[in-house]
C-alpha positions as CSV (number, residue, x, y, z in Angstrom):
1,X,0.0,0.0,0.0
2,X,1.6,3.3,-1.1
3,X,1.9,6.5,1.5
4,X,-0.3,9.2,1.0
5,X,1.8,12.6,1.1
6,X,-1.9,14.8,1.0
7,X,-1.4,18.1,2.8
8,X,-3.2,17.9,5.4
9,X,-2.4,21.0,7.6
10,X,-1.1,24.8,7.0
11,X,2.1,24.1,8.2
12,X,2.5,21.3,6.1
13,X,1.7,23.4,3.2
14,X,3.9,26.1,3.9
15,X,6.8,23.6,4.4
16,X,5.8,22.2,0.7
17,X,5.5,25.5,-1.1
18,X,8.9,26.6,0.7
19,X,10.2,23.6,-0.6
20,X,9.4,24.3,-4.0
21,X,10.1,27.5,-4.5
22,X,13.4,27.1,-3.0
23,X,16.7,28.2,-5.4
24,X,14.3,28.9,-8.3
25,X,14.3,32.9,-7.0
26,X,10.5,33.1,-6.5
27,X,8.5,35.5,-5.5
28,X,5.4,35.5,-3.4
29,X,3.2,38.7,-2.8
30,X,0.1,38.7,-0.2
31,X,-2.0,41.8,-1.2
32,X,-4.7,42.7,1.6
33,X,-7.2,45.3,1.2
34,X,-9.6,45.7,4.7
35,X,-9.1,42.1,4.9
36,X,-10.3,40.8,8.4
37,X,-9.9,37.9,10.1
38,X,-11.1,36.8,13.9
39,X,-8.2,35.1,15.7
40,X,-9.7,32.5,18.3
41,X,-7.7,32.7,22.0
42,X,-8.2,28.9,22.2
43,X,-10.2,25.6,20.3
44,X,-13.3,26.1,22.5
45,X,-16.5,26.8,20.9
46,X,-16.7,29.8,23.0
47,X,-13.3,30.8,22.6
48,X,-13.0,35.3,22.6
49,X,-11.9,36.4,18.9
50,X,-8.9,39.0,18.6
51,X,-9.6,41.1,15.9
52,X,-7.0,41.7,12.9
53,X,-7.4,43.9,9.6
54,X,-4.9,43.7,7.3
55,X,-4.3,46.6,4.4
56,X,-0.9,46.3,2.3
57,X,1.3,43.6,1.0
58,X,3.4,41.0,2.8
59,X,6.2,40.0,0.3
60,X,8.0,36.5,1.0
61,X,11.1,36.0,-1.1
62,X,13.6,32.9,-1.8
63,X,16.7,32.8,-3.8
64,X,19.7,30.3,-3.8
65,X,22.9,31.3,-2.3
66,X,24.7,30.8,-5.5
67,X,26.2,33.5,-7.2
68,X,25.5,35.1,-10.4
């Protein structure tokens, strides 16, 4: 039976896309315009909410550390 390699969390994802994009000099730009987003304080279906709004750009970058 073969291994399933499904993303199955965010994390794991992240790791993956890292991964790829790795020594290919890729670029990765978030844009956010009144984005919102409720941040739970714990797992609990009556966990508080801290509020976030995000407005800009987050930029994530990779290159290799050859040279040109």
């Amino acid at each position: 039976m073969s291994e399933s390699t499904d993303t199955k969390t965010w994390p794991e994802l992240a790791i993956g896309l890292y991964d790829q994009l790795t020594d290919r000099n890729a670029e990765i730009v978030y844009n956010f315009d009144n984005f919102e987003l409720g941040i739970p304080s714990s797992t609990d279906a009556t966990a508080q909410h801290a509020h976030w709004k995000l407005n800009g750009a987050i930029r994530v970058t990779t290159h290799s550390g050859a040279s040109n």
